[in-house]
LOMI-939213 format. One record per residue (C-alpha): residue in three letters; residue number from 1; x, y, z. Coordinates in nm, 4 decimals. Example, Ala and Ser with C-alpha at 12.3 -4.5 7.8 and 13.67 -1.06 7.14 Angstrom:
<vovos>
VOVO | r | k | X | Y | Z
VOVO | Ala | 1 | 1.2300 | -0.4500 | 0.7800
VOVO | Ser | 2 | 1.3670 | -0.1060 | 0.7140
</vovos>
This chain:
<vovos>
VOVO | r | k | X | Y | Z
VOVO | Unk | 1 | 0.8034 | 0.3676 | 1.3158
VOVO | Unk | 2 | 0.9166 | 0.5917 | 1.0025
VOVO | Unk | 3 | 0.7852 | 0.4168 | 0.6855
VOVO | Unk | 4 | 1.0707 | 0.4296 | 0.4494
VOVO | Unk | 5 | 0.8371 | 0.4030 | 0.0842
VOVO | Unk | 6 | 0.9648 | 0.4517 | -0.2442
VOVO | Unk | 7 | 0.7322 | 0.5004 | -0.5262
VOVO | Unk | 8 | 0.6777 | 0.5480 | -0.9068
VOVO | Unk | 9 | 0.3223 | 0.6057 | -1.0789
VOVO | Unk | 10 | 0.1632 | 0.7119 | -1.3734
VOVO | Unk | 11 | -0.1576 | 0.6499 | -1.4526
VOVO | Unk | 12 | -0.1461 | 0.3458 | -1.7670
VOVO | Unk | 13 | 0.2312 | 0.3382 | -1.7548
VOVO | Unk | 14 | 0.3257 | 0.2052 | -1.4162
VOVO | Unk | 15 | 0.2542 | 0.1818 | -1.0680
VOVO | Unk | 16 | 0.4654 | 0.0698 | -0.7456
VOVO | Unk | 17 | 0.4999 | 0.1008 | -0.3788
VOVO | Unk | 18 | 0.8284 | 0.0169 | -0.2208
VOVO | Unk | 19 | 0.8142 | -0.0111 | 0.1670
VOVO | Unk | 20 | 1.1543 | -0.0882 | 0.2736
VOVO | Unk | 21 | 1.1017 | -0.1125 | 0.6268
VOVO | Unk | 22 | 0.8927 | -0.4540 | 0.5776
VOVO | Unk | 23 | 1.0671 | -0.5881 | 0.2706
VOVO | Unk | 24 | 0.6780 | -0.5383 | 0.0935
VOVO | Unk | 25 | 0.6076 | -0.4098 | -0.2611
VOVO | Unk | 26 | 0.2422 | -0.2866 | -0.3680
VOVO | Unk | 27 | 0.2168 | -0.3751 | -0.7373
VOVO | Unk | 28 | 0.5111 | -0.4315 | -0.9491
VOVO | Unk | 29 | 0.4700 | -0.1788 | -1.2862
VOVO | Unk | 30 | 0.7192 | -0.1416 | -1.5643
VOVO | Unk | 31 | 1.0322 | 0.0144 | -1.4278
VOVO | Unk | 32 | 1.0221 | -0.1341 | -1.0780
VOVO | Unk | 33 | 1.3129 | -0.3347 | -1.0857
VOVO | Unk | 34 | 1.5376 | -0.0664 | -1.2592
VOVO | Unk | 35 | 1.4318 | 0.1719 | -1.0567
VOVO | Unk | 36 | 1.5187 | 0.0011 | -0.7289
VOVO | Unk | 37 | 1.8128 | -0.2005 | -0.8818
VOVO | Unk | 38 | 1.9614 | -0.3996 | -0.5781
VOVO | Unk | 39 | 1.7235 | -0.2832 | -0.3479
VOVO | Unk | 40 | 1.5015 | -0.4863 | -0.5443
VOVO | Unk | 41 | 1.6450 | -0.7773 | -0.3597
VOVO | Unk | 42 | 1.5194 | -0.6625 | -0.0470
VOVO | Unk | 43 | 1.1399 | -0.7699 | -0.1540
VOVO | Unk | 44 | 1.0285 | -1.0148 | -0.0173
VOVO | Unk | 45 | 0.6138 | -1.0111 | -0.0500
VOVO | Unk | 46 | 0.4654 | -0.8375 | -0.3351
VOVO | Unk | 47 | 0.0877 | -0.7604 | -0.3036
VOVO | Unk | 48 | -0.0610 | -0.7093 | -0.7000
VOVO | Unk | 49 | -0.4099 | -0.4720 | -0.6752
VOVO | Unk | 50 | -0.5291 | -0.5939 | -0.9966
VOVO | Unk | 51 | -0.4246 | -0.7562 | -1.3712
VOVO | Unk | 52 | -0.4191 | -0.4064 | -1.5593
VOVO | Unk | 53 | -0.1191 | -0.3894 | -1.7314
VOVO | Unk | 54 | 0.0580 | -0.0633 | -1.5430
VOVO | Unk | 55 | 0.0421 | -0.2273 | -1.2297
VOVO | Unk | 56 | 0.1849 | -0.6127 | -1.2983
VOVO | Unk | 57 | 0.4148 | -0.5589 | -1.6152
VOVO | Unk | 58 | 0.7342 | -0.5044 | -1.4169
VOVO | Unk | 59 | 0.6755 | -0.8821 | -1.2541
VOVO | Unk | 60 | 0.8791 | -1.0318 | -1.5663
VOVO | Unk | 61 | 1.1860 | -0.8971 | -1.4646
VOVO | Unk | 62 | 1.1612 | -0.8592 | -1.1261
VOVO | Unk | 63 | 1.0819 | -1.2469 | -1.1192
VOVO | Unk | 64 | 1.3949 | -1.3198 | -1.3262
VOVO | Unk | 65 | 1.6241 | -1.1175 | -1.1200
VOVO | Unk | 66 | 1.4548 | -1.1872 | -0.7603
VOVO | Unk | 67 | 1.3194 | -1.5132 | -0.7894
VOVO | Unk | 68 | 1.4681 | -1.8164 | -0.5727
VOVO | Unk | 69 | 1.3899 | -2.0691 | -0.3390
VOVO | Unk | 70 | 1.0481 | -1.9618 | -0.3256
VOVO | Unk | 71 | 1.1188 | -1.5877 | -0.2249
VOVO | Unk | 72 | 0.9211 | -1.3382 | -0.3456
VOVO | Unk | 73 | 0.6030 | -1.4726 | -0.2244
VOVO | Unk | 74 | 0.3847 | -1.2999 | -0.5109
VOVO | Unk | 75 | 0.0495 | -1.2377 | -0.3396
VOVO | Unk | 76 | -0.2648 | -1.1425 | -0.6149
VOVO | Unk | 77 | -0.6358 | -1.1770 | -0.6434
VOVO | Unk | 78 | -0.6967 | -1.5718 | -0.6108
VOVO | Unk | 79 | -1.0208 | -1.4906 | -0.8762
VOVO | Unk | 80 | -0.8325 | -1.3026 | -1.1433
VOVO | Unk | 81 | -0.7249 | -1.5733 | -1.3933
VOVO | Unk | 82 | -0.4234 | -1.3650 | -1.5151
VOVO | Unk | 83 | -0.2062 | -1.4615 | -1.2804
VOVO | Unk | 84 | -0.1811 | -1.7976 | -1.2709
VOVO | Unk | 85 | -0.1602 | -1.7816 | -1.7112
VOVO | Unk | 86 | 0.1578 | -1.5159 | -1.5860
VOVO | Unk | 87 | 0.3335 | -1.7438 | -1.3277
VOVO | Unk | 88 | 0.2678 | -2.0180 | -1.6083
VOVO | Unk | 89 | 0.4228 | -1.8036 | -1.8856
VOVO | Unk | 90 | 0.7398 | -1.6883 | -1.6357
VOVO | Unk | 91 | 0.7738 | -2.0623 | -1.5516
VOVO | Unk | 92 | 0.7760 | -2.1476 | -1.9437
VOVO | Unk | 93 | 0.9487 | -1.8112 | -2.0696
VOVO | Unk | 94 | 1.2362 | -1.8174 | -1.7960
VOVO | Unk | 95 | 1.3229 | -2.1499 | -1.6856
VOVO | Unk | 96 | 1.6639 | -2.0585 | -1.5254
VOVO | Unk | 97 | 1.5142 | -1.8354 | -1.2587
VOVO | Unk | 98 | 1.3851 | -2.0068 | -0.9173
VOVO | Unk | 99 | 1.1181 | -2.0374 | -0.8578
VOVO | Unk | 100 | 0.8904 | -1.7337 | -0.6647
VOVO | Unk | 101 | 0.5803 | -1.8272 | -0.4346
VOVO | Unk | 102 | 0.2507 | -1.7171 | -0.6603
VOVO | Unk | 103 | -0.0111 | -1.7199 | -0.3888
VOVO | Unk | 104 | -0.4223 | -1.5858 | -0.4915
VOVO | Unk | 105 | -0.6082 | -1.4131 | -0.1651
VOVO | Unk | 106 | -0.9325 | -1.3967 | -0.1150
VOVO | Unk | 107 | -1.0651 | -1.0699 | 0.0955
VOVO | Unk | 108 | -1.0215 | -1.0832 | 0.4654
VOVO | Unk | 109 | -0.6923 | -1.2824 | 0.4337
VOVO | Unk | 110 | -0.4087 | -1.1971 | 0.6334
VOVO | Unk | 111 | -0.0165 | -1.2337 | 0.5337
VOVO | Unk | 112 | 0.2420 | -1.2334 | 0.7760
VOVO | Unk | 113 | 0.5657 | -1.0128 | 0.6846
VOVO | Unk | 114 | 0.7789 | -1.0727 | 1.0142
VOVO | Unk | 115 | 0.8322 | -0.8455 | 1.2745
VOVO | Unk | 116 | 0.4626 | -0.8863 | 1.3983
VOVO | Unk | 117 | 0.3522 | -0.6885 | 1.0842
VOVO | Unk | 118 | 0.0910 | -0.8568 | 0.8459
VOVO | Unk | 119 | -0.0880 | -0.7572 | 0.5245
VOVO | Unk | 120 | -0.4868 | -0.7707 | 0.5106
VOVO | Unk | 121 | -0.6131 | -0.7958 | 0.1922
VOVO | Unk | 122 | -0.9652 | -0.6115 | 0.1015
VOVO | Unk | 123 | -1.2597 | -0.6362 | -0.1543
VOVO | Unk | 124 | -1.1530 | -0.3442 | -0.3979
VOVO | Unk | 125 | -1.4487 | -0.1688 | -0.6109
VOVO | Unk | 126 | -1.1759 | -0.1036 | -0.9328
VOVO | Unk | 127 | -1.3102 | -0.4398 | -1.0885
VOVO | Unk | 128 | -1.6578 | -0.4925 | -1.0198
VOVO | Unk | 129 | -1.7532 | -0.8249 | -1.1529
VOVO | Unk | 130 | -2.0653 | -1.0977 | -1.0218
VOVO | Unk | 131 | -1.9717 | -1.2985 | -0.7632
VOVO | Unk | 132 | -1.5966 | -1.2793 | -0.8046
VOVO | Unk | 133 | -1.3166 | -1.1023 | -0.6766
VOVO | Unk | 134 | -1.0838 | -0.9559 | -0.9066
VOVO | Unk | 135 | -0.9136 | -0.5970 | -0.7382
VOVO | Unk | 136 | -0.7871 | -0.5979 | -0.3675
VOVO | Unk | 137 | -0.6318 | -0.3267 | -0.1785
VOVO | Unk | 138 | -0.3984 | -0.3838 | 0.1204
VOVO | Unk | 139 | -0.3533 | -0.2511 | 0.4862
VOVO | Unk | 140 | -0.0034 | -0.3108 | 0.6595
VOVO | Unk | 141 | -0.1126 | -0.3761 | 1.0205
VOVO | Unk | 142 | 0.1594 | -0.4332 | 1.3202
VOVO | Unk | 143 | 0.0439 | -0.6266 | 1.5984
VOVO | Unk | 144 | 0.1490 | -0.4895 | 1.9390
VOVO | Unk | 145 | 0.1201 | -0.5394 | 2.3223
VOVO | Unk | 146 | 0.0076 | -0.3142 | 2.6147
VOVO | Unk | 147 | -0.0341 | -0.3305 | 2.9810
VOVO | Unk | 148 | -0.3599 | -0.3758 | 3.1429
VOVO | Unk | 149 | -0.5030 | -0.0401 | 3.2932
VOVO | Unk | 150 | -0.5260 | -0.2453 | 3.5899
VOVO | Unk | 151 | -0.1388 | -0.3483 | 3.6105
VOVO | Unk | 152 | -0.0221 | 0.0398 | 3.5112
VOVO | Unk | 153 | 0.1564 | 0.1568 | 3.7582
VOVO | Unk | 154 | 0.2586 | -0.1413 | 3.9479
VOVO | Unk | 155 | 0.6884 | -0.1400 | 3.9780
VOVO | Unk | 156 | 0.8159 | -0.3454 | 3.6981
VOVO | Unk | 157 | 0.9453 | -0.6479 | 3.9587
VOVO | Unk | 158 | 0.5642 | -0.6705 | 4.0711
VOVO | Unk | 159 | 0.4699 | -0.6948 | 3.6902
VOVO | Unk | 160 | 0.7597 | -0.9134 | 3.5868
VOVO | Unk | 161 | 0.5856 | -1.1540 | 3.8762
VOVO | Unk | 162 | 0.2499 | -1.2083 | 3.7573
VOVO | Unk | 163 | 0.3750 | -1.2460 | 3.3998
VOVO | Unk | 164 | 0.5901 | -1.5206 | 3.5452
VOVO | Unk | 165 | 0.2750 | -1.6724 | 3.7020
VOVO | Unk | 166 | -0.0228 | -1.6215 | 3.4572
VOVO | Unk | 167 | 0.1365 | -1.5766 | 3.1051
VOVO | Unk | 168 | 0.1865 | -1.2493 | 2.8855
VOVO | Unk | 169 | -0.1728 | -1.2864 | 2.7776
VOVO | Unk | 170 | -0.3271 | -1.2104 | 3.1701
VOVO | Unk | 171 | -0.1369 | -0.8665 | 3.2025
VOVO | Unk | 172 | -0.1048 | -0.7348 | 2.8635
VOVO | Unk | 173 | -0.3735 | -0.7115 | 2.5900
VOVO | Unk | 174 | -0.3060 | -0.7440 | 2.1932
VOVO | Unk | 175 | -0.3888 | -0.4285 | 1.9752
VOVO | Unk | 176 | -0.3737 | -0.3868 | 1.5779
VOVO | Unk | 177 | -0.2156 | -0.0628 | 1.4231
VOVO | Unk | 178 | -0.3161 | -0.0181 | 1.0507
VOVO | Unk | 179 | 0.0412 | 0.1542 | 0.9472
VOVO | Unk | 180 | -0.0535 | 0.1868 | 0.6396
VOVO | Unk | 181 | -0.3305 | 0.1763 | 0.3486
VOVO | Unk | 182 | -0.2967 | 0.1085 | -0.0422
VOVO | Unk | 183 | -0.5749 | 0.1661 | -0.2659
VOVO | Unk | 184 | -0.4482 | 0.0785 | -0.5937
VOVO | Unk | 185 | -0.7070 | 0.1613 | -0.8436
VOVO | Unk | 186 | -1.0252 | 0.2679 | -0.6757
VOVO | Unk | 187 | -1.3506 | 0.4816 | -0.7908
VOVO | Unk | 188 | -1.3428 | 0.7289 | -0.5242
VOVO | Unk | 189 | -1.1883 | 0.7622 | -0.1702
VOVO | Unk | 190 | -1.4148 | 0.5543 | 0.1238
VOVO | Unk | 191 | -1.3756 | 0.7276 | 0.3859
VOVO | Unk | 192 | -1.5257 | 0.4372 | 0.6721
VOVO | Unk | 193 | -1.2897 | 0.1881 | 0.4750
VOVO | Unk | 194 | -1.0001 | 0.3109 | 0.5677
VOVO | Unk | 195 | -1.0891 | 0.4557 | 0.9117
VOVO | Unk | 196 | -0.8022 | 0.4139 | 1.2110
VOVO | Unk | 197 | -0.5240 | 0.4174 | 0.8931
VOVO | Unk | 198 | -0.2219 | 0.6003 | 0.9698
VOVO | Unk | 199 | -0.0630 | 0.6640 | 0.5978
VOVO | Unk | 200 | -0.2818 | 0.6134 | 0.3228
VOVO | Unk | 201 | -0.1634 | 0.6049 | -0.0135
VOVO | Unk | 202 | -0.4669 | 0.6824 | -0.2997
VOVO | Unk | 203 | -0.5040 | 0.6981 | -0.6828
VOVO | Unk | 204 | -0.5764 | 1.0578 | -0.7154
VOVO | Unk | 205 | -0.6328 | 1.0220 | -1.1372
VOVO | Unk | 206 | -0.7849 | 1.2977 | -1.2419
VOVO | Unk | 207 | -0.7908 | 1.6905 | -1.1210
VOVO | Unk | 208 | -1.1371 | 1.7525 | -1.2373
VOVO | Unk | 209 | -1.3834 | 1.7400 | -1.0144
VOVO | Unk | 210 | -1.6777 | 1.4791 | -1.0403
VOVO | Unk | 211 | -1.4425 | 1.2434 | -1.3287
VOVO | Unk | 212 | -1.4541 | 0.8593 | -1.2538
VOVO | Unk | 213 | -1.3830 | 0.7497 | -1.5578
VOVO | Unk | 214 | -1.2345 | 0.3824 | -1.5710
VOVO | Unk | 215 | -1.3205 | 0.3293 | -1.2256
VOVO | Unk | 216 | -1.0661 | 0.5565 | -1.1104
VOVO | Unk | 217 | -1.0566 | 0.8434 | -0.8678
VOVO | Unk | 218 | -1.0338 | 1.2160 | -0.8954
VOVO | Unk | 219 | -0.8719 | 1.4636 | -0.6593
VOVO | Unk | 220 | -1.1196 | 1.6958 | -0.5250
VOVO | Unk | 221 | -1.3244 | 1.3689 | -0.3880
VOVO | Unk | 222 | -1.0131 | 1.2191 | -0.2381
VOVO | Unk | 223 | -0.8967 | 1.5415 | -0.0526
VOVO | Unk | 224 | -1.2730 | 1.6344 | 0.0457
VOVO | Unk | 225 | -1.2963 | 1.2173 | 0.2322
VOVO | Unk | 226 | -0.9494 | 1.1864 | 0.3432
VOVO | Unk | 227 | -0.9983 | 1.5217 | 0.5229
VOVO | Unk | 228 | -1.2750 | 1.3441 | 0.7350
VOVO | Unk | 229 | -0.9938 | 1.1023 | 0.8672
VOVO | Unk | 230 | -0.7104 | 1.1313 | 1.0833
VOVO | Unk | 231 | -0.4539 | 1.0723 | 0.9466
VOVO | Unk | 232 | -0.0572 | 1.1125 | 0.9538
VOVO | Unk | 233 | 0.0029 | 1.2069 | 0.5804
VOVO | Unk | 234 | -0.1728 | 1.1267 | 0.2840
VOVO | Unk | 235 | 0.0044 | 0.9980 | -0.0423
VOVO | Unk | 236 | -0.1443 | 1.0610 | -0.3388
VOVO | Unk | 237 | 0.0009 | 0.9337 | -0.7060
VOVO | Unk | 238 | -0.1269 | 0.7430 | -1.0354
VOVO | Unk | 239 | -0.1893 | 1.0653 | -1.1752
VOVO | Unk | 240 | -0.2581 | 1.1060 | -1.5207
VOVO | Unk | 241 | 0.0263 | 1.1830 | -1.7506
VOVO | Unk | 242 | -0.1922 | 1.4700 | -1.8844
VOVO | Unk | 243 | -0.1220 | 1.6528 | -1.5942
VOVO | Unk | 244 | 0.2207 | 1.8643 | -1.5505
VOVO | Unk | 245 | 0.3633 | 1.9084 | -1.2045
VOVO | Unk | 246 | 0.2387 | 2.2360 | -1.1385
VOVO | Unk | 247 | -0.0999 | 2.1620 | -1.2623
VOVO | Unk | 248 | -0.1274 | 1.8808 | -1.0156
VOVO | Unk | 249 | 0.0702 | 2.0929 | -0.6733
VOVO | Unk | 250 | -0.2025 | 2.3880 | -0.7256
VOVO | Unk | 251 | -0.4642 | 2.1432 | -0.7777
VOVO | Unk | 252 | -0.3849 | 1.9935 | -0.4427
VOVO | Unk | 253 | -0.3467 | 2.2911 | -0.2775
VOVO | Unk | 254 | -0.6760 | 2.4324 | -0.3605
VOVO | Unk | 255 | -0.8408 | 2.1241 | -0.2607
VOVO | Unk | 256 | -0.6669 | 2.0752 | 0.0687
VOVO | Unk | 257 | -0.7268 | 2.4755 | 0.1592
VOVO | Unk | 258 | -1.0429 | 2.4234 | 0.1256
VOVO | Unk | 259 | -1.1265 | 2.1047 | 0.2686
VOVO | Unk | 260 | -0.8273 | 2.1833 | 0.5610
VOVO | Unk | 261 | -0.7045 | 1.8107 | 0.6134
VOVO | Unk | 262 | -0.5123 | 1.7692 | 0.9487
VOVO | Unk | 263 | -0.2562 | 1.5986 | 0.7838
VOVO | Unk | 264 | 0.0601 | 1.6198 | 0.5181
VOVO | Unk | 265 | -0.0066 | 1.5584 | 0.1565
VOVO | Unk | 266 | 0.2335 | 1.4158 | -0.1004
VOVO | Unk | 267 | 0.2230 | 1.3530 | -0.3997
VOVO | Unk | 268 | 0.4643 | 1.1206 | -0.6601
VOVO | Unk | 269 | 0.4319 | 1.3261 | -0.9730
VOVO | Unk | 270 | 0.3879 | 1.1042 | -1.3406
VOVO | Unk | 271 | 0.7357 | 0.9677 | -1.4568
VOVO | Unk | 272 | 0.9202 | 1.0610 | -1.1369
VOVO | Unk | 273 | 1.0405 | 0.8167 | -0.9007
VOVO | Unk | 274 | 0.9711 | 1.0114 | -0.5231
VOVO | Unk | 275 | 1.2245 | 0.8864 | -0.2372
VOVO | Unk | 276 | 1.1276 | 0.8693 | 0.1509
VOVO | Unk | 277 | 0.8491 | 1.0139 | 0.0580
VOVO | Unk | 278 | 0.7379 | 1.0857 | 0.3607
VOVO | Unk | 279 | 1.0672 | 1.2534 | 0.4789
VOVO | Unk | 280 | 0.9947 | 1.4979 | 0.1496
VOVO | Unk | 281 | 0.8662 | 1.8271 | 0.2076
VOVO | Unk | 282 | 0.4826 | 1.7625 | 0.1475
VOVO | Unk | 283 | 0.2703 | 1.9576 | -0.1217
VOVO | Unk | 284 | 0.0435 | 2.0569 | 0.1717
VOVO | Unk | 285 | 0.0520 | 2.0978 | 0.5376
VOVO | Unk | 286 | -0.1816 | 2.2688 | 0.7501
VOVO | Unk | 287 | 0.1298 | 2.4044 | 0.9441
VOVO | Unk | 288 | 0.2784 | 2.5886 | 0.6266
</vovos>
């Protein structure tokens, strides 16, 4: 399936995912909702990284145009205080607006988005606190069905038959596709975290090499452990607004030349909103 994403992201401004396919937006920074004007009614689950203020700020209005009968479901860290003091202060603030579904998630949690798709959420190191936690990143996973080797090549009337008799479970067996991964903030890139992901979408904050300040990410880490996987494209964004767009398309291509990635790269650029992004002619590709 073609992953239809919209995105925005600069690094302390704002940061959001739009996947349209699945209805699902990855944090909800200032702009969101202007940005994706009515399409902004198509969200229906919206999966918050973390409480810094470029990645949650756009939830005001969003909630206030979006919000009724319980849809979005709002989906956040269930340790990070801030959002329950935020759903308290929408409830308070904006009494008009219906209500949304505020929901905290705890690391290994799954949320089902319909169409067999669900959202895992996972331990994030971008908050590192005792005992709690506060950051989460998210996998879209699709659950889907195949035919026992021992069935293949049977004619379909001789399979339709023994499903008949012993139940989809006896001929087929259940298999999870991580579509696609979403950082959010993170230190570095992991590569064995996000092994088997097809799209991953990374924080890529700073060009110089060896910079983790803040807990985020630079780029010449993220190319150098992404190139390790194999994946379908690579996303990078939440660059820093210190960076112009041709500072940050020959950074990539240096890093991806020399690390050779199997795999697209693309990039949303700071205060630019990239479209189908992965229709978009990538920054990077080791067929170019």
């Amino acid at each position: 399936m073609h992953l239809s994403l919209t995105a925005a992201s600069t690094a302390l401004f704002s940061t959001w995912v739009f996947v349209e396919n699945q209805g699902v937006l990855f944090d909800a920074g200032d702009g969101v909702s202007a940005s994706l004007g009515l399409k902004s009614g198509k969200v229906r689950d919206v999966f918050v990284t973390h409480a810094d203020r470029d990645h949650l700020c756009g939830l005001l209005q969003f909630n206030q145009l979006n919000a009724k009968d319980g849809q979005p479901r709002i989906h956040y860290p269930k340790d990070c205080g801030s959002f329950p003091a935020l759903q308290d202060f929408v409830t308070r603030f904006d009494p008009q607006s219906g209500p949304a579904t505020w929901r905290g998630l705890t690391p290994g949690e799954r949320v089902d988005v319909g169409n067999d798709h669900h959202v895992e959420a996972r331990a994030s190191e971008h908050v590192r606190v005792e005992g709690q936690v506060k950051a989460l990143d998210y996998t879209l996973c699709v659950v889907r069905r195949s035919l026992r080797p021992e069935f293949r090549g049977l004619p379909g009337s001789e399979i339709a038959s023994l499903r008949k008799q012993h139940g989809e479970d006896a001929i087929t067996a259940e298999r999870i596709d991580r579509l696609l991964g979403y950082s959010g903030d993170a230190p570095q890139l992991d590569p064995e975290h996000w092994s088997g992901v097809d799209v991953l979408i990374h924080e890529a904050t700073f060009l110089e090499p060896e910079t983790t300040r803040g807990a985020h990410a630079n780029l010449p880490q993220v190319v150098r452990a992404a190139a390790t996987l194999d994946l379908k494209a690579l996303v990078l964004l939440h660059f820093s607004a210190r960076y112009k767009r041709a500072e940050i398309e020959a950074a990539i291509v240096e890093h991806a030349q020399a690390a050779q990635p199997c795999f697209p790269i693309h990039a949303v650029y700071p205060g630019q909103v990239a479209t189908d992004i992965l229709s978009s002619k990538p920054v990077w590709s080791p067929n170019a």
